[in-house]
C-alpha positions as CSV (number, residue, x, y, z in Angstrom):
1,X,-86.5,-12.0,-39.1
2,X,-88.3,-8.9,-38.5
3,X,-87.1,-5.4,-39.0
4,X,-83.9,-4.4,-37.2
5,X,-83.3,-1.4,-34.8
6,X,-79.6,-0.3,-33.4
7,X,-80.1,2.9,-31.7
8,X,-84.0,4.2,-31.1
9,X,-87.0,2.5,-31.8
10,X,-89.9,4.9,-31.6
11,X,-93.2,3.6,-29.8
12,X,-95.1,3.1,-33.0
13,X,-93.1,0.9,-34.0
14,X,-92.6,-1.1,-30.9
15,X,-96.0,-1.5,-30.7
16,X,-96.3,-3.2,-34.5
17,X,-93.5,-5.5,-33.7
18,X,-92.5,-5.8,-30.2
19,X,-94.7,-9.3,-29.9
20,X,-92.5,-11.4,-32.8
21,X,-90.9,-14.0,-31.7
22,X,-87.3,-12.9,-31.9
23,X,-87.8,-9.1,-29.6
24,X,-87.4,-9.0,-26.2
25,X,-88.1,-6.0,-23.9
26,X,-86.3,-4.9,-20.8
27,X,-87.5,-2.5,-18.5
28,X,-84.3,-0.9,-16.9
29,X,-85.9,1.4,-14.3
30,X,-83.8,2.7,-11.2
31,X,-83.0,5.3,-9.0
32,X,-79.7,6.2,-7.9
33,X,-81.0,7.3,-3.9
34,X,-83.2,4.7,-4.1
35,X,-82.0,1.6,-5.7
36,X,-85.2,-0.4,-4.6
37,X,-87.5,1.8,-6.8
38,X,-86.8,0.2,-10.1
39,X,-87.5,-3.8,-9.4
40,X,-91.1,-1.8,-7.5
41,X,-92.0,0.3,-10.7
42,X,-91.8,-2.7,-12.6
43,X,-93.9,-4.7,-10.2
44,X,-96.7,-1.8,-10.6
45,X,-97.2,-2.0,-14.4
46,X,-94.3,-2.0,-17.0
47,X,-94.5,-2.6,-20.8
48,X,-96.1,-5.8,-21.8
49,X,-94.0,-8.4,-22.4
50,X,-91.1,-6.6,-20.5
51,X,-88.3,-8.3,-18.2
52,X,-86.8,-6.2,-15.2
53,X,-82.8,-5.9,-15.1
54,X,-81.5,-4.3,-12.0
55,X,-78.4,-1.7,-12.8
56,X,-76.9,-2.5,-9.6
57,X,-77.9,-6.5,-9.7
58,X,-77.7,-7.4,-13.6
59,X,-76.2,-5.0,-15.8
60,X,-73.2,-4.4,-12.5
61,X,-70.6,-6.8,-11.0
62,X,-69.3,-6.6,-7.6
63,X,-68.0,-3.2,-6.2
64,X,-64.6,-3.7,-4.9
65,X,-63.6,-0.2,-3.6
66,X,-61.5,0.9,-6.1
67,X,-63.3,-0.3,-9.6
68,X,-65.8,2.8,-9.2
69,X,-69.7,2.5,-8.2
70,X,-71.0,0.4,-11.1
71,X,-68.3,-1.9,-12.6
72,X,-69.2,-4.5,-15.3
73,X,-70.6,-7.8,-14.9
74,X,-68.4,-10.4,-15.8
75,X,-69.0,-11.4,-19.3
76,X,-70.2,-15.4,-18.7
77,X,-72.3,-14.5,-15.9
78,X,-74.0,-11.7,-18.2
79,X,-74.6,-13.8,-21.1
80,X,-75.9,-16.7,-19.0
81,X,-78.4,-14.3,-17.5
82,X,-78.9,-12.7,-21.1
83,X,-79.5,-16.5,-22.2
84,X,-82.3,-17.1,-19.2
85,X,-83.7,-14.4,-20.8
86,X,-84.6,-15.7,-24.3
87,X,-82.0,-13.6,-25.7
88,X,-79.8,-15.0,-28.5
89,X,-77.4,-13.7,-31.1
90,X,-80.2,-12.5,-33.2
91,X,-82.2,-11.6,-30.9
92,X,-83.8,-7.7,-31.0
93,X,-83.7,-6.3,-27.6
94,X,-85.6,-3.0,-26.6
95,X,-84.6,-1.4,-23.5
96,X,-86.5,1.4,-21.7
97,X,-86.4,3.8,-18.5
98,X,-88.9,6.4,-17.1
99,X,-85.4,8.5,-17.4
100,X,-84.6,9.6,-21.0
101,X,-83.0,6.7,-21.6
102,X,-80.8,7.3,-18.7
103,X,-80.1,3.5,-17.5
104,X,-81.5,1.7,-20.5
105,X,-78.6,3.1,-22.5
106,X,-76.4,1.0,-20.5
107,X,-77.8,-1.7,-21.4
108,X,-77.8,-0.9,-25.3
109,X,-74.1,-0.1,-24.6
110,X,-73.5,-3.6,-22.9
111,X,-75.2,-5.4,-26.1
112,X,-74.5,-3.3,-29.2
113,X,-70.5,-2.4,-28.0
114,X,-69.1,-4.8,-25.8
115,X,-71.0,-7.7,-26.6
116,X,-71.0,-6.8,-30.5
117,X,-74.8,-7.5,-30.8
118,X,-76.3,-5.7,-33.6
119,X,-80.0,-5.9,-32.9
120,X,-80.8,-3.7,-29.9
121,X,-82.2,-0.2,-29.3
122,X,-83.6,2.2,-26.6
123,X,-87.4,3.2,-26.7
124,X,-87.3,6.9,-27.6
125,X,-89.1,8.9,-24.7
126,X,-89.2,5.9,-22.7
127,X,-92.4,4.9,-20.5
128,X,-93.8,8.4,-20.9
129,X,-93.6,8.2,-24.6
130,X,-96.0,4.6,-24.4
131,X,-97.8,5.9,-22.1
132,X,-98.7,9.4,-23.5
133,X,-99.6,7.0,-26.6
134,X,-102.1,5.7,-24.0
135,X,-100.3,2.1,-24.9
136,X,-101.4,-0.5,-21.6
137,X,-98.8,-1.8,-18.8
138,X,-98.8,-5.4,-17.7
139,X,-98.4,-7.1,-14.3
140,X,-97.2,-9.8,-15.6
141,X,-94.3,-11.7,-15.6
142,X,-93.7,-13.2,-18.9
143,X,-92.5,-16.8,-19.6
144,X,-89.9,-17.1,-22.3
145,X,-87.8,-20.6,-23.2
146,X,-84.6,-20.0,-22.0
147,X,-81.7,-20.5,-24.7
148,X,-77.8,-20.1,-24.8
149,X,-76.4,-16.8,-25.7
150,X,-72.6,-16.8,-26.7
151,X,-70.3,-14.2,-25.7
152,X,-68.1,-12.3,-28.4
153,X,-66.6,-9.4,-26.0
154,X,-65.6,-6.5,-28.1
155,X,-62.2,-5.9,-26.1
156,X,-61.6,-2.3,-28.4
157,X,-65.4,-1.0,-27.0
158,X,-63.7,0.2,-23.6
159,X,-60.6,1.5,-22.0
160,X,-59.5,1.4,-18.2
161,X,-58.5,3.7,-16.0
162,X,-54.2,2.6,-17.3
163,X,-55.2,3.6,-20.8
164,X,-57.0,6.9,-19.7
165,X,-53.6,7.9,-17.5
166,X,-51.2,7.2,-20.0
167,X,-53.0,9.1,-22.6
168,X,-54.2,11.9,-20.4
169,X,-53.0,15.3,-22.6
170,X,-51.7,13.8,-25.7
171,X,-53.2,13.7,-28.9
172,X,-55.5,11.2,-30.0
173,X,-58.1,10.7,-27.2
174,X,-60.8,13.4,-26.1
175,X,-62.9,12.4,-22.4
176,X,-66.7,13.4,-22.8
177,X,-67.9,13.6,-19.1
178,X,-71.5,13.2,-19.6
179,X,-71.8,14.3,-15.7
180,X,-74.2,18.1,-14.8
181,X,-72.3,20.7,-15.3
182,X,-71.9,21.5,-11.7
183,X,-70.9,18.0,-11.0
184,X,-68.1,18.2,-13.6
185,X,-66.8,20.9,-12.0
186,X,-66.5,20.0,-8.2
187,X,-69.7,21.5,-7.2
188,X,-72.7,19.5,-5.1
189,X,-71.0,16.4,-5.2
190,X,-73.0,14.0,-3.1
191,X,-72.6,10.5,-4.7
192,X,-68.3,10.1,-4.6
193,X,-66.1,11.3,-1.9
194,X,-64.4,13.3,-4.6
195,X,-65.4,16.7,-6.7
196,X,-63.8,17.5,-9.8
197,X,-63.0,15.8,-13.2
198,X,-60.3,14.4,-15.1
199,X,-57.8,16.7,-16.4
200,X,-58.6,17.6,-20.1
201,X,-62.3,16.1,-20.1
202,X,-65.0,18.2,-22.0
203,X,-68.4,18.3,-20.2
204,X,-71.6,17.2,-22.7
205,X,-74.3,16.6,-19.9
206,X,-76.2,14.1,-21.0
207,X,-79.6,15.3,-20.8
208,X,-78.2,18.2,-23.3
209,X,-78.9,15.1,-25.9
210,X,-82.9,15.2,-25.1
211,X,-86.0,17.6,-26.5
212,X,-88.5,19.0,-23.9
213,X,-90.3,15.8,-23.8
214,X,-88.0,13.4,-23.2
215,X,-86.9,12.1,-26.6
216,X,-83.7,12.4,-28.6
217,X,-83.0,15.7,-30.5
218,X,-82.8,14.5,-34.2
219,X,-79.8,13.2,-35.7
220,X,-78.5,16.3,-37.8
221,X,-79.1,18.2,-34.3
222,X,-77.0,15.8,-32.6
223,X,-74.2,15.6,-35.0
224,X,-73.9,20.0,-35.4
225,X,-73.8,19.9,-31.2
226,X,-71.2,17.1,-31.0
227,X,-69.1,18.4,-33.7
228,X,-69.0,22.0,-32.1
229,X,-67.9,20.6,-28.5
230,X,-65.1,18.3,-31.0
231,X,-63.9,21.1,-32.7
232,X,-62.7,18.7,-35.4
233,X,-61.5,16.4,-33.4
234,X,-62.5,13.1,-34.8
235,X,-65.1,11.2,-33.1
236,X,-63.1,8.3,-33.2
237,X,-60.8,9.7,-30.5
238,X,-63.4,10.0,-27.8
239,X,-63.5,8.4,-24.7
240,X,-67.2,8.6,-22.8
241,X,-67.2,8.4,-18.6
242,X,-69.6,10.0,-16.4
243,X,-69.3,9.0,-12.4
244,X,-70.1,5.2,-13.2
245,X,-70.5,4.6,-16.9
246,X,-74.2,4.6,-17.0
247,X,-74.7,7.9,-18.4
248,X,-71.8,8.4,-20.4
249,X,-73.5,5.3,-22.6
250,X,-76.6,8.5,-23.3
251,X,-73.9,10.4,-25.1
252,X,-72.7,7.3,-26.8
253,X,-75.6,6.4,-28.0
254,X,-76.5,10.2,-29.0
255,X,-73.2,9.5,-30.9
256,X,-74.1,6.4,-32.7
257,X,-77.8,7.6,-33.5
258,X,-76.0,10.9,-34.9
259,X,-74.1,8.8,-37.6
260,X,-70.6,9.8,-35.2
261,X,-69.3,6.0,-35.1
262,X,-66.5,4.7,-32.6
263,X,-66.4,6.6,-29.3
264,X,-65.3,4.1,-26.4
265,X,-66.7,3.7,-23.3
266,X,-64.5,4.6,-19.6
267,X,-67.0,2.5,-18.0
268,X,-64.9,3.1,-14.2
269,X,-65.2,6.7,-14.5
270,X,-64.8,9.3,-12.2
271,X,-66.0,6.7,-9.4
272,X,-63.2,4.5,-10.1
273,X,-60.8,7.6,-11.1
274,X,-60.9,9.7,-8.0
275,X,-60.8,6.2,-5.8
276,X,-56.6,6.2,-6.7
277,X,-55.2,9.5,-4.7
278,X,-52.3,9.3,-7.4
279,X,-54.5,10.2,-10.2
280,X,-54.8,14.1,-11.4
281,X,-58.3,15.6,-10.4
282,X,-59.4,19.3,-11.8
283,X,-62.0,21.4,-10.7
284,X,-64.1,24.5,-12.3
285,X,-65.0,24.6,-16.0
286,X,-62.7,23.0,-18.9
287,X,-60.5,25.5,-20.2
């Protein structure tokens, strides 16, 4: 088994391993206004060797209304199609965007927290990083042997909207909202028929984790930022949404990579929150 990777890989070392045997690569390209734009990119030249998972069609289940804009998949159907992919238990899986890591952390999030997989990291700087490493891109689709990946959902990785009401102003759970700033406080909001936040939530945008060119700040940079917003509150406690629990799994990860282990995913969010007119919504800046 080849060297192991659980939060970034850089591009150097994608390139010196990401043809063994046990990797496999996943382009996770999208665009919110545009959902066709990701399975397109792909179609144009990706990384070689990469698969295409849809956000809306593989890594989401079906939208009901009320379970927010991006709701899990359900776990069989997600490891059959993790399965068709030549991923297995030991598998390492590399997942990329053209976004910072945007959608791809998703992904990691799926693998690494609720499915418990140890082996699987997002490529630091994305498809601008390989490419700026004038690395080629591939047309191809490649052919893997399918085999059987076994579920082993991690139950504790994620809360649901109950948990997040009963424990809203009590001790012992802090909400990250990775959304903009201006988002977070009921300003511009175009993509829910709500503004506002959760009552209580801190706001950590999640591009705030990210240097100038697109990769992560380094670890010790990460940690001093987190642990200022935390104000000793211990990272345990945290519970990450954004609108849909795509980028919420950036400050996660930004978590993880910073050695601040155990924040849980909100993966309805403020789509799924603000779809219950019974449930507290605040506007403006956190106090």
């Amino acid at each position: 088994m080849s060297d192991s990777f659980e939060t970034l890989i850089g591009v150097p070392d994608l390139i010196r391993h990401g043809g063994a045997a046990d990797w496999r690569i996943f382009d996770c390209r999208h665009d919110l206004a545009n959902p066709a734009f990701g399975r397109s990119a792909y179609a144009h030249g990706h990384i070689p060797g990469a698969r295409f998972l849809s956000l809306d069609d593989d890594l989401s289940g079906p939208r009901s209304g009320t379970n927010g804009r991006h709701p899990l998949p359900e776990p069989t159907a997600f490891a059959d199609l993790l399965g068709r992919c030549g991923v297995g238990r030991d598998t390492q899986v590399i997942a990329y965007d053209d976004a910072g890591g945007m959608f791809a952390a998703r992904l990691w999030w799926m693998l690494r927290h609720w499915l418990g997989h140890r082996r699987v990291a997002v490529l630091d700087g994305g498809l601008r990083a390989w490419c700026d490493d004038a690395q080629p891109l591939s047309t191809e689709l490649p052919s893997v042997a399918p085999t059987r990946y076994v579920a082993a959902i991690v139950a504790s990785a994620r809360v649901d909207a109950d948990h997040v009401r009963v424990h809203l102003g009590k001790a012992g759970m802090t909400l990250i909202d990775a959304r903009s700033p201006d988002r977070f406080r009921g300003e511009n909001e175009t993509l829910d028929p709500v503004g506002g936040h959760i009552p209580g939530a801190l706001n950590r945008f999640f591009r705030d984790n990210l240097q100038a060119d697109g990769r992560f700040k380094p670890p010790g940079q990460l940690r001093t930022e987190f642990e200022t917003l935390l104000r000793g509150r211990d990272a345990r406690e945290v519970i990450h949404q954004c609108g849909s629990g795509v980028t919420a799994c950036h400050n996660l990860l930004a978590m993880d990579h910073a050695g601040l282990a155990g924040s849980r995913l909100y993966a309805g969010s403020w789509s799924e929150w603000c779809a219950d007119p019974a449930r507290p919504v605040a506007t403006g800046a956190p106090g």
